[in-house]
N, CA, C and O of each residue as an XYZ file, in Angstrom:
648
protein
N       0.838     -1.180      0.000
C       0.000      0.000      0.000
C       0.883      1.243      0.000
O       2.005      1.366      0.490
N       0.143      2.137     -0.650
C       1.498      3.458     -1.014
C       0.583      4.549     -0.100
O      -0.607      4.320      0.114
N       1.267      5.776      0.424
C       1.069      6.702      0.707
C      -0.090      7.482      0.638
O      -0.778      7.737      1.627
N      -0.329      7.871     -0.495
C      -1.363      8.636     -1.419
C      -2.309      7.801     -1.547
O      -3.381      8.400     -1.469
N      -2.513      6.092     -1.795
C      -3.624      5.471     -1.999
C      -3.586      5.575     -3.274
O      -4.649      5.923     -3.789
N      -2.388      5.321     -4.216
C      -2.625      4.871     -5.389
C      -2.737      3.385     -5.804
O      -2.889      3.178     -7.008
N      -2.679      2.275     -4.933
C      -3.101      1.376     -5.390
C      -4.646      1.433     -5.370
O      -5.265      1.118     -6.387
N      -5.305      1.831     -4.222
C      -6.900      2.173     -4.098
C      -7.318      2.650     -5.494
O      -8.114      2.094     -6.251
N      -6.547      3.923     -5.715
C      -7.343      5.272     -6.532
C      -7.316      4.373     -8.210
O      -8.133      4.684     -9.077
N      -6.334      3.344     -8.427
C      -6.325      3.220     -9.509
C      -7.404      1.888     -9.240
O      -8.497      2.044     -9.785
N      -7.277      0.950     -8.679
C      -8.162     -0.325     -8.180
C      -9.970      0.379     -8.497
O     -10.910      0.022     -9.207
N      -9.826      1.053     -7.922
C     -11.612      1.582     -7.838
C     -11.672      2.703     -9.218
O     -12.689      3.345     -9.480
N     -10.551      2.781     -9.921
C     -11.158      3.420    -10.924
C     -11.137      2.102    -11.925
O     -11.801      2.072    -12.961
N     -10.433      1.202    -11.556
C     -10.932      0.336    -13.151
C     -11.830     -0.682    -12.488
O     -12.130     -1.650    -13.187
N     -12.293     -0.631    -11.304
C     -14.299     -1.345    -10.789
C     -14.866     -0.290    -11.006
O     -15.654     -0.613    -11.895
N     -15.081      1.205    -10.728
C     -16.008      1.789    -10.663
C     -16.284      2.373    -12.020
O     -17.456      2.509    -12.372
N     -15.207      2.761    -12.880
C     -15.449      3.359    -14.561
C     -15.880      1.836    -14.852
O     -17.109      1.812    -14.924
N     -15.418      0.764    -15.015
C     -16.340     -0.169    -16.111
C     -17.285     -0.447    -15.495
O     -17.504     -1.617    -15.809
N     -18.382      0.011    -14.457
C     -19.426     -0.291    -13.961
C     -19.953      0.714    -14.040
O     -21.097      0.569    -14.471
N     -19.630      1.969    -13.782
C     -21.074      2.657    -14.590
C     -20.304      2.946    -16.155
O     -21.154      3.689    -16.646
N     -19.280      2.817    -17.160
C     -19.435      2.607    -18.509
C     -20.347      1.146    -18.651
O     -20.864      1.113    -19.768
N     -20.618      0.169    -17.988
C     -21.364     -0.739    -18.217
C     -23.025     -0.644    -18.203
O     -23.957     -1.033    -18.906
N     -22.785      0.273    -16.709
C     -24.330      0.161    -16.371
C     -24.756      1.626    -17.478
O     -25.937      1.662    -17.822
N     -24.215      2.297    -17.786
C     -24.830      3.313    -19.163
C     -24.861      2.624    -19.998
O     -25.937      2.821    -20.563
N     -24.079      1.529    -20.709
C     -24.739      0.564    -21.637
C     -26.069     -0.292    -21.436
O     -26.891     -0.526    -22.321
N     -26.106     -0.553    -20.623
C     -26.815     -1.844    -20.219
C     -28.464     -1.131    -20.616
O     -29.289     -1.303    -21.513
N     -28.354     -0.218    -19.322
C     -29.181      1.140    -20.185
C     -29.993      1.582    -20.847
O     -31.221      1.502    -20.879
N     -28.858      2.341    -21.703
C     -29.863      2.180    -23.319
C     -29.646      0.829    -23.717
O     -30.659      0.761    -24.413
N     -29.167     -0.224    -23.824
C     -29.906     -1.692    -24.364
C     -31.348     -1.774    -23.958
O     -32.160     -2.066    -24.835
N     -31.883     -1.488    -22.389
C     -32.876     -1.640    -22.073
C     -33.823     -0.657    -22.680
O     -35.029     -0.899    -22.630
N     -33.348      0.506    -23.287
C     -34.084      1.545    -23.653
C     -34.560      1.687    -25.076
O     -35.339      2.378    -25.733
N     -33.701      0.682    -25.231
C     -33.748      0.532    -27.383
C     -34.205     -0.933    -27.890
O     -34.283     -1.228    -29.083
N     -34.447     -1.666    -26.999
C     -34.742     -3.087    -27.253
C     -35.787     -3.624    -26.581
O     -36.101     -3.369    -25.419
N     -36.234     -4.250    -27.208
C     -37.633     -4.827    -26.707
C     -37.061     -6.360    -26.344
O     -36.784     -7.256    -27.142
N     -36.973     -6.372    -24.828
C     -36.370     -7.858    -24.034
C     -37.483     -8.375    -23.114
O     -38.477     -7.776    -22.705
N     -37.151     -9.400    -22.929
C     -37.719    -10.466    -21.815
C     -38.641    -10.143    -20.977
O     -39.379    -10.654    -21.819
N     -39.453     -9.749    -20.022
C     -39.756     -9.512    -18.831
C     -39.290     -9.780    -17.596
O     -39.701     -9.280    -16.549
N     -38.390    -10.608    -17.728
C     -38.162    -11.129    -16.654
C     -36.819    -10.785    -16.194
O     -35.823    -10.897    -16.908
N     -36.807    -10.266    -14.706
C     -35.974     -9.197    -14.339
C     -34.575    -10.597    -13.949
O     -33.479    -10.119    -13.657
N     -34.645    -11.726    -13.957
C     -33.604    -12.196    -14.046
C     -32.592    -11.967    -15.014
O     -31.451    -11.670    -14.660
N     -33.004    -12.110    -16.541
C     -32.229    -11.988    -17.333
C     -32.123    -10.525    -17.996
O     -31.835    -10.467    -19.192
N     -32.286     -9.646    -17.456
C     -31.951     -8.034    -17.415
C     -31.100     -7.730    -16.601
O     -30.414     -6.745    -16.872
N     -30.810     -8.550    -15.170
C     -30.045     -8.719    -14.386
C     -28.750     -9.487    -14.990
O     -27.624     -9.024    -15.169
N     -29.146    -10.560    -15.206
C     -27.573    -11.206    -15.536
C     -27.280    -10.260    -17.157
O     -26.149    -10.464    -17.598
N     -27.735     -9.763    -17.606
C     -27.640     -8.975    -18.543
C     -26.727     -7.723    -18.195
O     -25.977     -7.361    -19.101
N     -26.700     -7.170    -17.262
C     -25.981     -6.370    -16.557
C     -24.414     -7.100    -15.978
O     -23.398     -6.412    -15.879
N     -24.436     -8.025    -15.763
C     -23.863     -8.438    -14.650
C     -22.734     -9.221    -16.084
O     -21.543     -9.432    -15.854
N     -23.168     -9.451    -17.038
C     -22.289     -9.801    -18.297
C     -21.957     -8.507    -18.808
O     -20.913     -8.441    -19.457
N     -22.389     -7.835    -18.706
C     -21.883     -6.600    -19.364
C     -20.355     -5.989    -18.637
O     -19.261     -5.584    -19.028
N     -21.060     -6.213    -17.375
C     -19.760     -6.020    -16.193
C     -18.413     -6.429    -16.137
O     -17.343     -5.911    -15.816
N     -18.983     -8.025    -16.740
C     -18.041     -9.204    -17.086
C     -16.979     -8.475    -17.953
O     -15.804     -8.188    -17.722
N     -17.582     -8.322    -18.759
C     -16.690     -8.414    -20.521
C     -15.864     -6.795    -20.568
O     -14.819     -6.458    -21.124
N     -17.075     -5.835    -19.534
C     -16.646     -4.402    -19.137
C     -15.449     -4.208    -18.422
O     -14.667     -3.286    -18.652
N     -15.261     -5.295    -17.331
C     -13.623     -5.318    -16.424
C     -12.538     -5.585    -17.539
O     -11.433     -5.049    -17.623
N     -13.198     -6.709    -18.532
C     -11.936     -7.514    -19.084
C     -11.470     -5.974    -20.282
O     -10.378     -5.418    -20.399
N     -12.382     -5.769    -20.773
C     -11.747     -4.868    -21.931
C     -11.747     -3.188    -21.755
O     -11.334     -2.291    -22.490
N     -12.338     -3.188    -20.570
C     -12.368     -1.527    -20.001
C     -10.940     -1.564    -18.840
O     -10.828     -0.662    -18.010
N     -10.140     -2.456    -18.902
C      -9.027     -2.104    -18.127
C      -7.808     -1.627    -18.078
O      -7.207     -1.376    -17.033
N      -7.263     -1.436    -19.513
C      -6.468     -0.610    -19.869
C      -7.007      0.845    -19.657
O      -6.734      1.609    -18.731
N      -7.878      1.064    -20.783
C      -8.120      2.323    -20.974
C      -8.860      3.134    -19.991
O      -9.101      4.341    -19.968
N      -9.262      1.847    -18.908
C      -9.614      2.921    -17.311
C      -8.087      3.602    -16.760
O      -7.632      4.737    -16.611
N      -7.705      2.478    -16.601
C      -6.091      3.152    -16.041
C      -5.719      4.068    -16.747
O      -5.410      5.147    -16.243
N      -5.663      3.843    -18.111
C      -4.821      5.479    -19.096
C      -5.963      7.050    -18.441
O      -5.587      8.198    -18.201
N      -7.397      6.437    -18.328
C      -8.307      7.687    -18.032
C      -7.996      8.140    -16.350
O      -8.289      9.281    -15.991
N      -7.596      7.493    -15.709
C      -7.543      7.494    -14.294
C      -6.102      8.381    -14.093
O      -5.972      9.294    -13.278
N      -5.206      7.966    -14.891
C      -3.982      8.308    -14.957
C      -4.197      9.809    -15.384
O      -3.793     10.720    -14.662
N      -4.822     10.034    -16.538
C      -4.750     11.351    -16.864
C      -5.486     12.657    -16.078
O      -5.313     13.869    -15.944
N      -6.639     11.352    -15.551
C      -7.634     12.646    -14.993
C      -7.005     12.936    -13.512
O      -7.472     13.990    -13.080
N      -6.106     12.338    -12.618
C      -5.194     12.500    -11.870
C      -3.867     13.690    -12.309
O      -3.403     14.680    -11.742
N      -3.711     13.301    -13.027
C      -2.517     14.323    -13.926
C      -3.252     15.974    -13.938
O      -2.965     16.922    -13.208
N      -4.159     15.908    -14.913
C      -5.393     17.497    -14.912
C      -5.641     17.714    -13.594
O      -5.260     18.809    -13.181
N      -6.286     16.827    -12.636
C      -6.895     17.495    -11.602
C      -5.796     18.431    -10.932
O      -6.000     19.582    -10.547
N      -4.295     17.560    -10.844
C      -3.298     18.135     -9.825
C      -2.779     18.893    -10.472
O      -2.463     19.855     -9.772
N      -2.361     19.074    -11.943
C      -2.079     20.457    -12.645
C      -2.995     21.660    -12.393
O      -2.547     22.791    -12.205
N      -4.432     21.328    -12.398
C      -5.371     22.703    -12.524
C      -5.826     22.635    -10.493
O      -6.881     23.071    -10.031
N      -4.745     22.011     -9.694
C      -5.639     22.245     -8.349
C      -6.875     21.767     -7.927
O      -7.431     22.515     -7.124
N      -7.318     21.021     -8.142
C      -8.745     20.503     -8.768
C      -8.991     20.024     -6.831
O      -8.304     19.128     -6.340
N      -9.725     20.563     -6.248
C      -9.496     19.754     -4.316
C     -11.066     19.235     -4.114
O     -11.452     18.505     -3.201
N     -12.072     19.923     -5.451
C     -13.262     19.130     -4.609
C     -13.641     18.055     -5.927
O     -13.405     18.144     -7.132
N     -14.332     17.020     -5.113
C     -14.814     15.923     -5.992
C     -15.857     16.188     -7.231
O     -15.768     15.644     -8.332
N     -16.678     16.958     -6.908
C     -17.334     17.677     -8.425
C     -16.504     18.613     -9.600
O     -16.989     18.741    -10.725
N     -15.213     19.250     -9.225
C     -14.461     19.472    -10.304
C     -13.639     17.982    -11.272
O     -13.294     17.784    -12.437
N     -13.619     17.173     -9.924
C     -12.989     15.978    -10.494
C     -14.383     15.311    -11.433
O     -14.180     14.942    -12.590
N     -15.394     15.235    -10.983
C     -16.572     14.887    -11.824
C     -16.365     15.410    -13.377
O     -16.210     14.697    -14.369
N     -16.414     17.112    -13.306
C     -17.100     18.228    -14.693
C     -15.471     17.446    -15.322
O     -15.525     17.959    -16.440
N     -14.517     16.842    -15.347
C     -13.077     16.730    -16.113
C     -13.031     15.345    -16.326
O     -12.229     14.843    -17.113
N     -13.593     14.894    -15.874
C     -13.394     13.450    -16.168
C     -14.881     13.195    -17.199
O     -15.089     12.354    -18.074
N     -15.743     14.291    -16.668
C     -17.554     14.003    -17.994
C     -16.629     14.439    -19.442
O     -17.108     14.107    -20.526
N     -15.360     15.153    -19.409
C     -15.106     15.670    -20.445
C     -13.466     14.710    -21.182
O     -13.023     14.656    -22.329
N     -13.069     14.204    -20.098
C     -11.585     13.181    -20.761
C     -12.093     11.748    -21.222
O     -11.502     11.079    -22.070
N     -13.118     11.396    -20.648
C     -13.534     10.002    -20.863
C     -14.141      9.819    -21.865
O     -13.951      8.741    -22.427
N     -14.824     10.514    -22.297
C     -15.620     10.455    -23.725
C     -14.464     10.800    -24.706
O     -14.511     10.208    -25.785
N     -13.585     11.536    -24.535
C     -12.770     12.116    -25.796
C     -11.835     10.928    -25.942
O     -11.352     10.729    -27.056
N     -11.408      9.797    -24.538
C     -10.719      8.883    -24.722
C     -11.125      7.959    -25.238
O     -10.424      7.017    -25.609
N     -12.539      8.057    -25.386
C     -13.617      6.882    -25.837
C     -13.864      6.633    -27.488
O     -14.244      5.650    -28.123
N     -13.374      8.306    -27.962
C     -13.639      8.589    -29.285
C     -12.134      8.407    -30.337
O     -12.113      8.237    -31.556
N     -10.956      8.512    -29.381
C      -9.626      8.845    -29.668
C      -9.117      6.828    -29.705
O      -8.676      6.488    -30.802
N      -9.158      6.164    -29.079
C      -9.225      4.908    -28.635
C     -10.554      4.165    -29.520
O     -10.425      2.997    -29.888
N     -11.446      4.707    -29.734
C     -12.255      3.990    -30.066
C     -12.519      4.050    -31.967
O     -13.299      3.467    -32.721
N     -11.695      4.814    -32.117
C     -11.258      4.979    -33.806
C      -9.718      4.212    -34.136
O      -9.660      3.676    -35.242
N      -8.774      4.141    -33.475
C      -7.851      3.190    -33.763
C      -7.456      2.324    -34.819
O      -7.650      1.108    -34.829
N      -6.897      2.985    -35.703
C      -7.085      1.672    -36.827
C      -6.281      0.409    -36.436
O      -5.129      0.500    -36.013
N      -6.841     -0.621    -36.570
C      -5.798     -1.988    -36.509
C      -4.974     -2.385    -37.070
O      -5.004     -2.392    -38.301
N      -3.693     -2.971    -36.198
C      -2.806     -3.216    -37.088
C      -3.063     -4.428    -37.824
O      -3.765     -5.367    -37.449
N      -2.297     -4.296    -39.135
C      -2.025     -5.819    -39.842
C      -2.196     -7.345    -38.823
O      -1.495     -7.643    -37.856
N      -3.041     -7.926    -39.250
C      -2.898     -9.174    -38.936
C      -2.113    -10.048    -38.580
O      -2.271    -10.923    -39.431
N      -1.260    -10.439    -37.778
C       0.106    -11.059    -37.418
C      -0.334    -11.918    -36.270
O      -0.886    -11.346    -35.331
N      -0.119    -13.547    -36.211
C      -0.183    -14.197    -35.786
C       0.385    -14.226    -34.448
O       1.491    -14.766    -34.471
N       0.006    -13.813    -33.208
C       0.876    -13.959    -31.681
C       1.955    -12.464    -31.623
O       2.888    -12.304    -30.836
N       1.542    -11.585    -32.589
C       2.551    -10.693    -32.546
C       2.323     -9.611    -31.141
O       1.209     -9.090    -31.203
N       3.060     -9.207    -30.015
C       2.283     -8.814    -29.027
C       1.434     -7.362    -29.132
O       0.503     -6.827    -28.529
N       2.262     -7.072    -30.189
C       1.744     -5.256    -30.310
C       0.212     -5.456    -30.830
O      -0.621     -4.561    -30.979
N       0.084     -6.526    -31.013
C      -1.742     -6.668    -31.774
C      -2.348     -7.082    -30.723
O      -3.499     -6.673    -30.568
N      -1.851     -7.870    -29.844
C      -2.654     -7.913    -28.477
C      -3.188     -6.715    -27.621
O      -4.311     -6.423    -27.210
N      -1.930     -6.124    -27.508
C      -1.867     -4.789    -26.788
C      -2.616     -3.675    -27.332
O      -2.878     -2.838    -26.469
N      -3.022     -3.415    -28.440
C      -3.698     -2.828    -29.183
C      -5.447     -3.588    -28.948
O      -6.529     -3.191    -28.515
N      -4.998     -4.618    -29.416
C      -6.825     -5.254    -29.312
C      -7.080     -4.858    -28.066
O      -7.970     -4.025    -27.896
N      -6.198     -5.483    -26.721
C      -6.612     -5.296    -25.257
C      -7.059     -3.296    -24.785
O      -8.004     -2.797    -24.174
N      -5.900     -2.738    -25.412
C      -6.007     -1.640    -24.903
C      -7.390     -1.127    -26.082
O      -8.058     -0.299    -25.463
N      -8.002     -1.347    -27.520
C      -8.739     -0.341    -28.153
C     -10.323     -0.969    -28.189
O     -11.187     -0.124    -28.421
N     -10.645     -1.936    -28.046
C     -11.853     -2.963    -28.103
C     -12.816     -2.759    -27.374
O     -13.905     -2.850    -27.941
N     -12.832     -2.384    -25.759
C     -13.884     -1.605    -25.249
C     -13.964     -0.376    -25.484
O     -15.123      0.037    -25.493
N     -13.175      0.378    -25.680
C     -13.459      2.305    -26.227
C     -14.124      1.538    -27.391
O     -15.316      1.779    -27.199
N     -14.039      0.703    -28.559
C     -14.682      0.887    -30.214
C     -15.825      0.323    -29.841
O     -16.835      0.502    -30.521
N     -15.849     -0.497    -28.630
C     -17.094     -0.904    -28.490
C     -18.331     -0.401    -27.714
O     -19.430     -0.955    -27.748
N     -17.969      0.928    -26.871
C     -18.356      2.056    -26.116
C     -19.114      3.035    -27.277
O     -20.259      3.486    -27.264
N     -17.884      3.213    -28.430
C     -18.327      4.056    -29.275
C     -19.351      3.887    -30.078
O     -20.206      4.734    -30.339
N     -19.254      2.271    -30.676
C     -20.520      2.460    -31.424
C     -21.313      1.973    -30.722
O     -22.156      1.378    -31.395
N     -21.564      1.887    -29.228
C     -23.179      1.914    -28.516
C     -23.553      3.246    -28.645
O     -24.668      3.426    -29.135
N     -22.949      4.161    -28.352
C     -23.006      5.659    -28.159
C     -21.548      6.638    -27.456
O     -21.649      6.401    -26.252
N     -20.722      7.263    -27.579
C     -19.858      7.838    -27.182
C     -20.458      8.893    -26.073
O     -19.868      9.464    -25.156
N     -21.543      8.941    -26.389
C     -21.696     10.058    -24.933
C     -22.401      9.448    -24.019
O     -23.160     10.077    -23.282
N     -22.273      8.397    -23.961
C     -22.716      7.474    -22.808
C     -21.595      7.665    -21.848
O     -21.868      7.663    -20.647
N     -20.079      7.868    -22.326
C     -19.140      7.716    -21.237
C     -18.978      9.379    -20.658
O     -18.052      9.655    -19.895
N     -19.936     10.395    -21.090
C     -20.430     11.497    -20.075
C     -20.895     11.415    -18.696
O     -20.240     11.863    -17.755
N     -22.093     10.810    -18.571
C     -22.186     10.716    -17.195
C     -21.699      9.311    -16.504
O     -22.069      8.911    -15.400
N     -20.985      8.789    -17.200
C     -20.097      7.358    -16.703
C     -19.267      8.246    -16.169
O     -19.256      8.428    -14.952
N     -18.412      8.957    -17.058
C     -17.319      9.755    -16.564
C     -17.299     10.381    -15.180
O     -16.528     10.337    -14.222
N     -18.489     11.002    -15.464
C     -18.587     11.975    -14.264
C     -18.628     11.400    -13.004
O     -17.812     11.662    -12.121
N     -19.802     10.415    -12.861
C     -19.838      9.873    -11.799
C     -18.308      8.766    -11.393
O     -18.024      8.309    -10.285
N     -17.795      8.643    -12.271
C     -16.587      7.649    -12.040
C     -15.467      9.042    -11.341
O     -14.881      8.968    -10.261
N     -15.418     10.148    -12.241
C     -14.920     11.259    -11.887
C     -15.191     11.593    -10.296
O     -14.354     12.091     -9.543
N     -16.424     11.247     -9.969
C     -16.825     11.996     -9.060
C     -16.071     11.171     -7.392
O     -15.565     11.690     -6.397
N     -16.306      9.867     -7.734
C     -15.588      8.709     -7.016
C     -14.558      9.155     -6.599
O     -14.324      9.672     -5.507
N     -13.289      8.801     -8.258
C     -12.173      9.093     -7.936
C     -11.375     10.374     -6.961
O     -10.281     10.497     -6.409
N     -12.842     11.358     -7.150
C     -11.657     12.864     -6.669
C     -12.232     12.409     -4.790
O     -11.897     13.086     -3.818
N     -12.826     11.561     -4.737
C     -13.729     11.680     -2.961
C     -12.075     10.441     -2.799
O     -11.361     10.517     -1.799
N     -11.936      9.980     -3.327
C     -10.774      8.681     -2.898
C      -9.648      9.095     -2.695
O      -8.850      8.760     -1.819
N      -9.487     10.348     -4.056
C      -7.561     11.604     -3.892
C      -7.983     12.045     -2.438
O      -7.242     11.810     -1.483
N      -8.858     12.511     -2.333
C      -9.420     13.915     -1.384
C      -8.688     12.689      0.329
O      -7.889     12.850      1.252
N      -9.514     11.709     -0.111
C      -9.193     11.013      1.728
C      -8.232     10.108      1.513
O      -8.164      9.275      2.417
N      -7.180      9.919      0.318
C      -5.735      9.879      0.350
C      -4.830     10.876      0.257
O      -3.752     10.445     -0.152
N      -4.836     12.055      0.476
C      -4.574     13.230      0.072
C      -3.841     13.462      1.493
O      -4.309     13.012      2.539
N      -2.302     14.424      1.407
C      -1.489     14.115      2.628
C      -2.756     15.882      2.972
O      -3.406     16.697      2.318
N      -2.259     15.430      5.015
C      -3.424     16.293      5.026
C      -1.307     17.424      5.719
O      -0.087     17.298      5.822
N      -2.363     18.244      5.899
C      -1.131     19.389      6.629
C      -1.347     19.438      8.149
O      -2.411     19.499      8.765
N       0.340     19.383      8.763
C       0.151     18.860     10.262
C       0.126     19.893     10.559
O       0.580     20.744      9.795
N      -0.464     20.272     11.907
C      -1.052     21.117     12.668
C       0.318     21.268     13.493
O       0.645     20.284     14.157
N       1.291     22.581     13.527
C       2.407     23.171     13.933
C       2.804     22.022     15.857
O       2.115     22.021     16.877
N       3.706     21.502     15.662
C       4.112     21.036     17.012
C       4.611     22.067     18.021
O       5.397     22.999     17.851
N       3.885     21.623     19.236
C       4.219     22.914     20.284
C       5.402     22.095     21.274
O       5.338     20.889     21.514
N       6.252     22.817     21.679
C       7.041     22.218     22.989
C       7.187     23.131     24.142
O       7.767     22.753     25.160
């Protein structure tokens, strides 16, 4: 465990961004599709989304977590709703930037095509559900992360008297 709570801050940003980028999918699926009635399989419907959301939303949470950490402490950023309004605005642009990617050539086990599939496959697949779905994903993931800096955040000691 580090100081600051960067194993936390990054841990709960790649559970909490692919769970609400999931649960904003899941969403509009429910909002655009005519499904089941039955709240079981709307449930595990979610709960696969979650699935497939950890596996391929985990790079590109960390690159978003990383950056929106980077902005907040460049621009001073100390309450959790500025960390919200910057992250409604990095996550979607990472969603659109990542989620256009052209692929490389086809190459059998080559790792840079892994690393590419792993890191671009949930942003392309974010994008064409909708790209501004990862707006209020963002935000609220935004909003998380800055409450997690805020109570890992070194506090200032109160002057020692002798």
């Amino acid at each position: 465990m580090t100081r600051r709570g960067t194993l936390i801050y990054y841990l709960s940003a790649w559970i909490l961004g692919c769970f609400f980028m999931s649960l904003a999918m899941w969403i509009k699926d429910e909002w655009d599709f005519v499904r089941f009635s039955l709240r079981l399989l709307k449930i595990s419907g979610l709960l696969t989304d979650y699935f497939f959301g950890l596996a391929l939303g985990a790079i590109p949470m960390l690159i978003a977590a990383f950056l929106l950490r980077k902005v907040a402490s460049v621009l001073k950023c100390k309450t959790p709703w500025h960390w919200a309004i910057f992250a409604a605005i990095l996550l979607p642009l990472l969603v659109v930037v990542l989620g256009n990617v052209r692929p490389l050539p086809p190459a059998f086990g080559h790792p840079a095509r892994w690393i590419q599939d792993w890191t671009t496959s949930g942003p392309h697949i974010m994008f064409l559900t909708g790209w501004w779905l990862a707006i209020p994903a963002g935000a609220a993931t935004g909003y998380f992360l800055g409450k997690i800096q805020r109570a890992f955040a070194p506090q200032a000691q109160p002057p020692a008297t002798t």
